[in-house]
GUTIKOL-297738 format. One line per field, with one value per residue: x, y, z of N, C-alpha, C, O in turn. Coordinates in steps of 0.05 Angstrom, whole numbers. Layout:
BEGIN
neast: [X / ...]
nnorth: [Y / ...]
nup: [Z / ...]
caeast: [X / ...]
canorth: [Y / ...]
caup: [Z / ...]
ceast: [X / ...]
cnorth: [Y / ...]
cup: [Z / ...]
oeast: [X / ...]
onorth: [Y / ...]
oup: [Z / ...]
***
This chain:
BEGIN
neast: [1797 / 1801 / 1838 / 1888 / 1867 / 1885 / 1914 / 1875 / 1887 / 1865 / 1862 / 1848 / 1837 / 1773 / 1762 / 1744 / 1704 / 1654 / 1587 / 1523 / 1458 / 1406 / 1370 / 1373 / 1384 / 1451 / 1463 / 1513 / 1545 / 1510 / 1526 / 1536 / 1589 / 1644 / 1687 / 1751 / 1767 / 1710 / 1684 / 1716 / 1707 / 1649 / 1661 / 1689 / 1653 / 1599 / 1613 / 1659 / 1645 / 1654 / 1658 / 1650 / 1693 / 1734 / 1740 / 1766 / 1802 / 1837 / 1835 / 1855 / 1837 / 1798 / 1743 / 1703 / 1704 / 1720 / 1654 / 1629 / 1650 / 1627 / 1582 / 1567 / 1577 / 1536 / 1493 / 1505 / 1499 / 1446 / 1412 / 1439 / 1407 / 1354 / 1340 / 1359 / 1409 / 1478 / 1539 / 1607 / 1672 / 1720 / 1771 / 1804 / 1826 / 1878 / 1915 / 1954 / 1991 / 2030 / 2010 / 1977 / 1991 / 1954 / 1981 / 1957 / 1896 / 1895 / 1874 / 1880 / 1896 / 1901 / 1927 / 1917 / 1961 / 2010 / 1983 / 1973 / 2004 / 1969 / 1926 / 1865 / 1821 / 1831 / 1867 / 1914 / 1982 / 2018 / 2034 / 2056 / 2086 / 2065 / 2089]
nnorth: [1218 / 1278 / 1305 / 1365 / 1422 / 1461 / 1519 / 1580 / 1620 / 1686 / 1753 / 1796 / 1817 / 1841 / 1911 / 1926 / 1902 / 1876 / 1873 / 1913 / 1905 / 1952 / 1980 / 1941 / 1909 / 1878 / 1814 / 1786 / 1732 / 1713 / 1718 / 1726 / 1683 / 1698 / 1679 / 1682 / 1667 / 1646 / 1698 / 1720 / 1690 / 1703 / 1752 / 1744 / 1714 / 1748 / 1800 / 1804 / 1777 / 1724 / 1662 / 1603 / 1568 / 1603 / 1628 / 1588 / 1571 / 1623 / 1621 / 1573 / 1524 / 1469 / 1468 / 1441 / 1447 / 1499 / 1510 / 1497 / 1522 / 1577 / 1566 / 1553 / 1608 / 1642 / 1613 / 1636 / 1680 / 1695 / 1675 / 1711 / 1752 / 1743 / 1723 / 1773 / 1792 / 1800 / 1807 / 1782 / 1781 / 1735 / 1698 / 1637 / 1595 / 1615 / 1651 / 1705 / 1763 / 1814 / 1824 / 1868 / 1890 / 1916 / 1958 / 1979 / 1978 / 1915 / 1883 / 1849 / 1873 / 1877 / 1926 / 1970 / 1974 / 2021 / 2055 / 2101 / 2079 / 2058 / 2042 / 2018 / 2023 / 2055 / 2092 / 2094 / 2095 / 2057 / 2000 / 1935 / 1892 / 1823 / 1788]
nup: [1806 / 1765 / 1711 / 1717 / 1708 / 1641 / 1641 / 1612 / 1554 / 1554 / 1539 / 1557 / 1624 / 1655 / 1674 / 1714 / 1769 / 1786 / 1768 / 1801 / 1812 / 1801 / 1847 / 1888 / 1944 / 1951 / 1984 / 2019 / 1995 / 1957 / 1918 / 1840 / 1824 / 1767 / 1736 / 1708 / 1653 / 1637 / 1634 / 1588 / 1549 / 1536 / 1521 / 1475 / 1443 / 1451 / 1446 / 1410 / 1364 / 1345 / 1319 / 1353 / 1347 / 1332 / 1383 / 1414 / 1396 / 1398 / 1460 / 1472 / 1487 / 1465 / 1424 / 1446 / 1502 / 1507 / 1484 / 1543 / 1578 / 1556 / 1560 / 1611 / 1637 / 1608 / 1635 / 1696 / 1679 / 1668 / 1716 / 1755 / 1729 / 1727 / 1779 / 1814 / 1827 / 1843 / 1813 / 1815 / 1788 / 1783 / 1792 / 1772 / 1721 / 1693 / 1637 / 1631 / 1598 / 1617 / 1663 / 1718 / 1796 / 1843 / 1892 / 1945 / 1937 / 1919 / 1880 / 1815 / 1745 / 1674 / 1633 / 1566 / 1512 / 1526 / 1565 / 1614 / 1674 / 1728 / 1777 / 1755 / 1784 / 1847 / 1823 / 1847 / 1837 / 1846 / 1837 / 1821 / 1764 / 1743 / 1709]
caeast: [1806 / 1804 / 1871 / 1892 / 1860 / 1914 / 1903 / 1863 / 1894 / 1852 / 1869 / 1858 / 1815 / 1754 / 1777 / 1716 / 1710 / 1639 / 1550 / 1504 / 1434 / 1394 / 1351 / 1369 / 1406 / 1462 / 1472 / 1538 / 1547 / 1491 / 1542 / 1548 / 1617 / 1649 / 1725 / 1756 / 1761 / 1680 / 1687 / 1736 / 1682 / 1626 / 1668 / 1701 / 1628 / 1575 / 1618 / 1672 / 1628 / 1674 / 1654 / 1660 / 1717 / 1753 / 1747 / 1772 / 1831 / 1847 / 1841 / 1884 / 1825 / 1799 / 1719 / 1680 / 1713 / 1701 / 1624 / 1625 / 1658 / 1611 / 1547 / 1570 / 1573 / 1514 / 1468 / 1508 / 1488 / 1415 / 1413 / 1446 / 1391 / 1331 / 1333 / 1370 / 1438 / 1503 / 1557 / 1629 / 1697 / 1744 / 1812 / 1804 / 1855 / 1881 / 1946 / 1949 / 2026 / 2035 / 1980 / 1992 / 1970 / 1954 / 1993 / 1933 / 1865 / 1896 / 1867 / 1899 / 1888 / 1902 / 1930 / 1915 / 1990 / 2016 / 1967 / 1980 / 2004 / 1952 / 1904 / 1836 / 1800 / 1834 / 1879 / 1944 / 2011 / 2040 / 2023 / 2070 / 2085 / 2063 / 2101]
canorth: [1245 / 1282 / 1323 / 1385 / 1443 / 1467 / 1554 / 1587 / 1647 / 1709 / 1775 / 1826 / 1816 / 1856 / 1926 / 1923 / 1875 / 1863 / 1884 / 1910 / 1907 / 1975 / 1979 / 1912 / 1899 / 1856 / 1793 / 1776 / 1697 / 1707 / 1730 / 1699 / 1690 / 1689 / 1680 / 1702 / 1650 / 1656 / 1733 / 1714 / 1674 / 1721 / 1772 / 1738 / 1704 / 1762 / 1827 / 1809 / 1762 / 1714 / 1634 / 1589 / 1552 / 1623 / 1636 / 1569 / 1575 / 1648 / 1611 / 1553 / 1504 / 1455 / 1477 / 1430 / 1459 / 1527 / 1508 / 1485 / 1540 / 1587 / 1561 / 1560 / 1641 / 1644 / 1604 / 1651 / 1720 / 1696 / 1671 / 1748 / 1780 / 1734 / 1735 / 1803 / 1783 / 1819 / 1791 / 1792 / 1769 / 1730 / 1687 / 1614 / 1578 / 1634 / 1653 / 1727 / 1770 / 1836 / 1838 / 1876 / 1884 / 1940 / 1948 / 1995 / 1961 / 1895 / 1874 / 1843 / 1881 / 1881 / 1951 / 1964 / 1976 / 2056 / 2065 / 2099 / 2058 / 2072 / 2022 / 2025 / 2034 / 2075 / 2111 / 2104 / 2091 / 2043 / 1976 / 1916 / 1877 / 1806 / 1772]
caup: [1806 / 1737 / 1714 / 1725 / 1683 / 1634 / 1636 / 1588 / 1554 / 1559 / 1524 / 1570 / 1636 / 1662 / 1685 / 1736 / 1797 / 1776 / 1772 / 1821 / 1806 / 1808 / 1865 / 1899 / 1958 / 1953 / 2010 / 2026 / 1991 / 1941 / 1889 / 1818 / 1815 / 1745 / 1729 / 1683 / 1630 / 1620 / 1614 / 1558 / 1532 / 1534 / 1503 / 1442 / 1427 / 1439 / 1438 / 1384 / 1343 / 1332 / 1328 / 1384 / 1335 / 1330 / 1398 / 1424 / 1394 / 1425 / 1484 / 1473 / 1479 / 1452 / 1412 / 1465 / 1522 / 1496 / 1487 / 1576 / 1591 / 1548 / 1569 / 1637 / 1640 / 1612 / 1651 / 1708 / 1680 / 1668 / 1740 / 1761 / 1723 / 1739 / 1812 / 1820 / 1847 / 1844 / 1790 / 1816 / 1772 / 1806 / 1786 / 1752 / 1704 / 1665 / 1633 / 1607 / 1593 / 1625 / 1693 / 1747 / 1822 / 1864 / 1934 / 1957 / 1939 / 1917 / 1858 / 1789 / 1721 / 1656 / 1620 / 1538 / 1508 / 1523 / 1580 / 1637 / 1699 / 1747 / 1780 / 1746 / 1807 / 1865 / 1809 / 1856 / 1808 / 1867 / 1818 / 1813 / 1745 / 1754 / 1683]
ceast: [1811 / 1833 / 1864 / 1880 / 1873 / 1905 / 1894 / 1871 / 1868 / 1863 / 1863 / 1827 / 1796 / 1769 / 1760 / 1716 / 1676 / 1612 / 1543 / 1481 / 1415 / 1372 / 1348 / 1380 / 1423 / 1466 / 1495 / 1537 / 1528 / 1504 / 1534 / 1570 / 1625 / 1667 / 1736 / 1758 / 1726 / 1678 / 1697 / 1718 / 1663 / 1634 / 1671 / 1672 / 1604 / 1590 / 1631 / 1645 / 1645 / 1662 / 1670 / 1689 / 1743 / 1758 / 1763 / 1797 / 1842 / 1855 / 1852 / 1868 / 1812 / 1758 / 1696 / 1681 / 1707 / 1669 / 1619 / 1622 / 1637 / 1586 / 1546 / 1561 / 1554 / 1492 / 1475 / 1493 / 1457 / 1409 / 1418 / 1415 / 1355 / 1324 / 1354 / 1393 / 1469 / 1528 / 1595 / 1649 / 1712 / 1767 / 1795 / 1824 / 1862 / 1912 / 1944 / 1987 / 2012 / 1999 / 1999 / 1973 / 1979 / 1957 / 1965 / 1911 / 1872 / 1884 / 1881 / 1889 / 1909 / 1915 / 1930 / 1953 / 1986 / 1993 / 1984 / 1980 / 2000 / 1929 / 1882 / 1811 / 1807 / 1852 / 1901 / 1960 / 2020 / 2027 / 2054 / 2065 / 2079 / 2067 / 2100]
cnorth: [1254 / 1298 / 1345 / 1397 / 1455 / 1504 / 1549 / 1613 / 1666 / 1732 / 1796 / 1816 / 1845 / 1880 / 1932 / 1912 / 1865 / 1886 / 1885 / 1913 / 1942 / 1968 / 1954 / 1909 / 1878 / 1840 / 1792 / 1738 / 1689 / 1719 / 1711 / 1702 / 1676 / 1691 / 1685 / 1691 / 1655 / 1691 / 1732 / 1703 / 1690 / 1750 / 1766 / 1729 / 1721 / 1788 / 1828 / 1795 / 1745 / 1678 / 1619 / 1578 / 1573 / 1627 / 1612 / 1570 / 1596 / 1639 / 1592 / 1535 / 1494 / 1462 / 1467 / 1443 / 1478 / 1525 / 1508 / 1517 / 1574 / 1591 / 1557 / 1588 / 1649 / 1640 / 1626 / 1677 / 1711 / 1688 / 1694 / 1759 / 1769 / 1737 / 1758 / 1800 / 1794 / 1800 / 1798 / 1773 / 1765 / 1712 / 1666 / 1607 / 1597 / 1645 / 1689 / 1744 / 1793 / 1842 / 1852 / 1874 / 1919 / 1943 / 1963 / 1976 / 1917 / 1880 / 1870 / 1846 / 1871 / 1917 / 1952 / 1978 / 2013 / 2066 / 2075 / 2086 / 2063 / 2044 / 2037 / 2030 / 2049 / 2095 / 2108 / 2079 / 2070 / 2009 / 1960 / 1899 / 1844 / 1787 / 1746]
cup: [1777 / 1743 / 1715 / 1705 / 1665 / 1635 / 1614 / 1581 / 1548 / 1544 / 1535 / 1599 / 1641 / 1674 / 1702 / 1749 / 1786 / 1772 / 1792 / 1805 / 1816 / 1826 / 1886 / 1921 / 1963 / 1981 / 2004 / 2015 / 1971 / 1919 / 1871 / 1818 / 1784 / 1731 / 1703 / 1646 / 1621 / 1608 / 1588 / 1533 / 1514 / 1519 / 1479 / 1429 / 1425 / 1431 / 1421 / 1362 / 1332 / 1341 / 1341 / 1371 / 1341 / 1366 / 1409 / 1413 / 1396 / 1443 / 1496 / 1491 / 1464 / 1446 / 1441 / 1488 / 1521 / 1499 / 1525 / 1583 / 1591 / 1561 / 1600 / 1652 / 1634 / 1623 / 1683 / 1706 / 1679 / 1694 / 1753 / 1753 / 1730 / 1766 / 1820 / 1834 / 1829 / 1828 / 1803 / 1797 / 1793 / 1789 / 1758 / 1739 / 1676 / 1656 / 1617 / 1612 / 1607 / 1650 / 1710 / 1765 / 1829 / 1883 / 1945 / 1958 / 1930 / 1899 / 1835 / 1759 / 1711 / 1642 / 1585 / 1539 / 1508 / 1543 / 1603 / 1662 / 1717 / 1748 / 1771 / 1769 / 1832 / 1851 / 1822 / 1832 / 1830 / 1844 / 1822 / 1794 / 1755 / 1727 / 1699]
oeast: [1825 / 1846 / 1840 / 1881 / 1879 / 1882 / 1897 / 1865 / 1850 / 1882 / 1870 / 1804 / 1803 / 1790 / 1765 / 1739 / 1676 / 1615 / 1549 / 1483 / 1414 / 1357 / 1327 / 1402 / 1415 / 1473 / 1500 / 1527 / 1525 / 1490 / 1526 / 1577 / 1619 / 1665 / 1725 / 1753 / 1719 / 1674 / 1686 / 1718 / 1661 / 1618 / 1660 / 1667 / 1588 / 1582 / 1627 / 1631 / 1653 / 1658 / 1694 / 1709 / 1765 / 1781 / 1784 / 1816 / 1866 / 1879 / 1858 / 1880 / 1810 / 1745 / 1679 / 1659 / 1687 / 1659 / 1601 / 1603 / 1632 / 1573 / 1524 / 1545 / 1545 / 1473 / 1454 / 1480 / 1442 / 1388 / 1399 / 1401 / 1336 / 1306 / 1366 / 1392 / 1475 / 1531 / 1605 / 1640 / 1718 / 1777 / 1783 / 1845 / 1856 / 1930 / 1935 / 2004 / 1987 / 1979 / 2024 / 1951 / 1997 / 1941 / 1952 / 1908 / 1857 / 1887 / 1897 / 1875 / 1928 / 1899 / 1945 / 1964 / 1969 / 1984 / 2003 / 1958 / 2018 / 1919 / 1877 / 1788 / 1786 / 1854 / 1918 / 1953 / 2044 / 2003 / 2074 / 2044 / 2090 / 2049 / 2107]
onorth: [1239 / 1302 / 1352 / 1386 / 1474 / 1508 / 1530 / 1631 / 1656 / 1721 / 1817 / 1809 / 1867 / 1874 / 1955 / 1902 / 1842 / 1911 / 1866 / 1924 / 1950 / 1949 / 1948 / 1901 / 1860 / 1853 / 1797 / 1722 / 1665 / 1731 / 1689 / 1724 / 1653 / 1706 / 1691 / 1703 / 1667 / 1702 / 1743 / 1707 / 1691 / 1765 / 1777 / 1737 / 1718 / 1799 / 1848 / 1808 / 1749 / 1671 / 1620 / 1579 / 1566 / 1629 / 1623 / 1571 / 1592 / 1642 / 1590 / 1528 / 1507 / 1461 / 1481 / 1450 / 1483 / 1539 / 1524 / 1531 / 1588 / 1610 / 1559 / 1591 / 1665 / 1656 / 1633 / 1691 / 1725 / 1700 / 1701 / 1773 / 1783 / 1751 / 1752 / 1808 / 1793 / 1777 / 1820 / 1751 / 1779 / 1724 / 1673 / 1615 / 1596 / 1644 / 1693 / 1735 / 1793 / 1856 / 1851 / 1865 / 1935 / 1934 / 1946 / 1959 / 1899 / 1856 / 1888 / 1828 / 1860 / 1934 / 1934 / 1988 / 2027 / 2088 / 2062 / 2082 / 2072 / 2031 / 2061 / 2040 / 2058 / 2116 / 2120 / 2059 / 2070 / 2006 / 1975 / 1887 / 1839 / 1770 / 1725]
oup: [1764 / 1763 / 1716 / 1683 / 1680 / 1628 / 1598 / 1597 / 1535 / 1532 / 1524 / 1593 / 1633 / 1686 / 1708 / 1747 / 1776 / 1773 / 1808 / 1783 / 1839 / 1821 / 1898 / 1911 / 1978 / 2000 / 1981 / 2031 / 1965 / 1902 / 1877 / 1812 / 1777 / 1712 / 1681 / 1624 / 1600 / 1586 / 1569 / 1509 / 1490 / 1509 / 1461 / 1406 / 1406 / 1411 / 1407 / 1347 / 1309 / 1364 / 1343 / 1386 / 1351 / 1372 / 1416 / 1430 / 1398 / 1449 / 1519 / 1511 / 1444 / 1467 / 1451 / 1498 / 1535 / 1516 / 1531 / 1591 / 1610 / 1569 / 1612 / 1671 / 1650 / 1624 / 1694 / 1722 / 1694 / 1697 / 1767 / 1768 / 1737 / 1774 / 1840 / 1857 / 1805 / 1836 / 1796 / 1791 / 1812 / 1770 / 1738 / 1749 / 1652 / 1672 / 1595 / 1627 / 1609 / 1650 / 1714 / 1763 / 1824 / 1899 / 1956 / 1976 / 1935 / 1905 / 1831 / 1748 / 1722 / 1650 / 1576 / 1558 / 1496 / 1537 / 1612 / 1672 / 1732 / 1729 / 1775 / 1768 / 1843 / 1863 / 1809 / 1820 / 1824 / 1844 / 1826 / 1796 / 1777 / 1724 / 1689]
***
């Protein structure tokens, strides 16, 4: 049995639940699913530009681990976009400060600092802090 995963901090998750593909119809179980630590990934390494070294220590692992985790999400989204399949975000080993939840739709964001406190996707204010 290997050990436990230690979290990986994150810096703000996806304010999206995930991709549909134009023109495709999604199945039910043919998702990619892709948690939130790889998002983290795929952001700090193609959208900030920041080396795998820099990002790995954002995330309070360790460079190799970083690389798994990386190349993991990738081989996911090219799998999404090769055979046409629907991309959702879901949980994983993650540690981030100030989330909340939504009593309505039920989902767990992220807010940037001074935003208004309103779920990102049905807009109702009913949210709970989840420190």
């Amino acid at each position: 049995m290997g050990r436990i995963k230690k979290d990986r901090l994150i810096q703000m998750a996806p304010h999206f639940c995930g991709f549909k593909p134009q023109g495709v119809q999604c199945k039910t179980g043919e998702d990619v699913s892709i948690n939130f630590e790889e998002y983290e990934a795929i952001n700090l390494c193609d959208y900030e530009l920041l080396t795998q070294a820099e990002a790995a220590k954002l995330m309070n692992v360790s460079r190799p681990t970083f690389t798994r985790i990386y190349e993991s999400v990738r081989r996911k989204i090219a799998k999404a976009f090769v055979e046409g399949r629907c991309i959702q975000f879901e949980g994983g080993n993650v540690a981030i400060a100030d989330w909340f939840k939504c009593n309505e739709c039920k989902i767990t964001f992220t807010l940037p600092e001074n935003a208004n406190k309103h779920c990102p996707f049905c807009k109702t204010q009913v949210i709970i802090e989840n420190n």
